[in-house]
N, C-alpha and C positions, 0 to 999 in steps of 0.2 A: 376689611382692611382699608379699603378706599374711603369710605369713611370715618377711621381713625388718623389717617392721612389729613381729610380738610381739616376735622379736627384740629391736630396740631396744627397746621396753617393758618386756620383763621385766630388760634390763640397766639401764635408769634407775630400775625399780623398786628393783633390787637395792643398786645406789649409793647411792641412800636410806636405804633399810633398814641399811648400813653407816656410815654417816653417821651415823644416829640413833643405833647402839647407843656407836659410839664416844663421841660426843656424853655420851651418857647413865655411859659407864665413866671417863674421863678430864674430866669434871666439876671433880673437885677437882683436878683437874691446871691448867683452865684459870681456878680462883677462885687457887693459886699464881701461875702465871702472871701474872694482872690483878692479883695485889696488888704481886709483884716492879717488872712493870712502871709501875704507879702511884708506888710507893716513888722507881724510879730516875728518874724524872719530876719529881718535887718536887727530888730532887739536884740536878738540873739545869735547873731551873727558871731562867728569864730571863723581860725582855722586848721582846723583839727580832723577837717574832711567829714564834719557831720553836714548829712543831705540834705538838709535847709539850707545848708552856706552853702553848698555846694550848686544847688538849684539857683541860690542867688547870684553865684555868679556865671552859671552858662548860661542866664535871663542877657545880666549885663553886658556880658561879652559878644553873646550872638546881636542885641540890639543896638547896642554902643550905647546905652544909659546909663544912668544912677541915681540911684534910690525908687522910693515912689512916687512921688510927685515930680520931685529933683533932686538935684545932687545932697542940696542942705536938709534933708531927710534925716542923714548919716548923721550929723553934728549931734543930733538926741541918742547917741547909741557907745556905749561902753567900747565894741571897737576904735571908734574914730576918736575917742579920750586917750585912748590906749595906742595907738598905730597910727590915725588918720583914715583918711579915704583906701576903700582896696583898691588890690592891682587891677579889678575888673572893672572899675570906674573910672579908667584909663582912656585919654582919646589915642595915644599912641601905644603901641605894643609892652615894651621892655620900659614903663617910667616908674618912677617910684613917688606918687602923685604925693605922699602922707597928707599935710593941711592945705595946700597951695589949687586953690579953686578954680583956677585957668588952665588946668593938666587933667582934668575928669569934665566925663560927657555931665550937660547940664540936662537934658531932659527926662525924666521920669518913665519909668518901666511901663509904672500901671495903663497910661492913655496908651503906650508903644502896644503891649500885649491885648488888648481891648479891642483894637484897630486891627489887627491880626485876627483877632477873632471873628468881630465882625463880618472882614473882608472875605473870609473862608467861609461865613455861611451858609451864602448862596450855592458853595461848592457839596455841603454838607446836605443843604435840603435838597436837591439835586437828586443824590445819590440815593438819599432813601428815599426820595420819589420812585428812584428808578426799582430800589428793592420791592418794594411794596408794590408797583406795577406789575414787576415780576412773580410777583405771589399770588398777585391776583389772575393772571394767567392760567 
């Protein structure tokens, strides 16, 4: 039994350990990724409470941003032909920004959310340093 114990241990160790390195090699794989899929997001952006708009705008609202790069992201998108800028591209609360470019945050999600990530890294390798010490225990 003690031996079907390390067993599973050193294979969830190991799962780990593959996890992280991947993690750590296709990086830039997953900051393409999250920019592609942010990009086709705003395409498709409504508001009819589907989950891509919906992720878009509690990105914009928790960060004060808009778009992906910037604000003029938006200008390429069937919304802002139709409406303008959203309410979450807002620098103040309650405005109703529609085209007027001085009433929406001008800086871009993608570097916002990237920088967030980055910054938590360290907090992340950390942690499964600390699991994996523990296992090894």
């Amino acid at each position: 039994m003690l031996k079907l114990y390390a067993m599973f241990l050193t294979l969830i160790f190991l799962v780990e350990l593959v996890a992280a390195i991947v993690g750590f090699v296709f990086r830039h794989e997953i900051k393409n990724s999250f920019k592609n899929n942010y990009e086709k997001a705003l395409k498709q952006y409504n508001t009819t409470g589907d989950y891509r708009s919906d992720a878009v705008d509690k990105i914009q609202n928790t960060l004060r941003c808009c778009g992906v790069t910037d604000f003029r992201d938006w200008k390429d998108t069937n919304y802002y032909s139709e409406k303008g800028f959203p309410k979450s591209c807002c620098k103040l609360e309650d405005c109703s920004p529609q085209r007027d470019a001085d009433k929406v945050n001008n800086e871009g999600c993608f570097i916002k959310v990237m920088t967030i990530i980055e910054s938590e890294m360290g907090v992340v390798a950390g942690i499964s340093f600390g699991v994996a010490c523990f296992q090894g225990i």
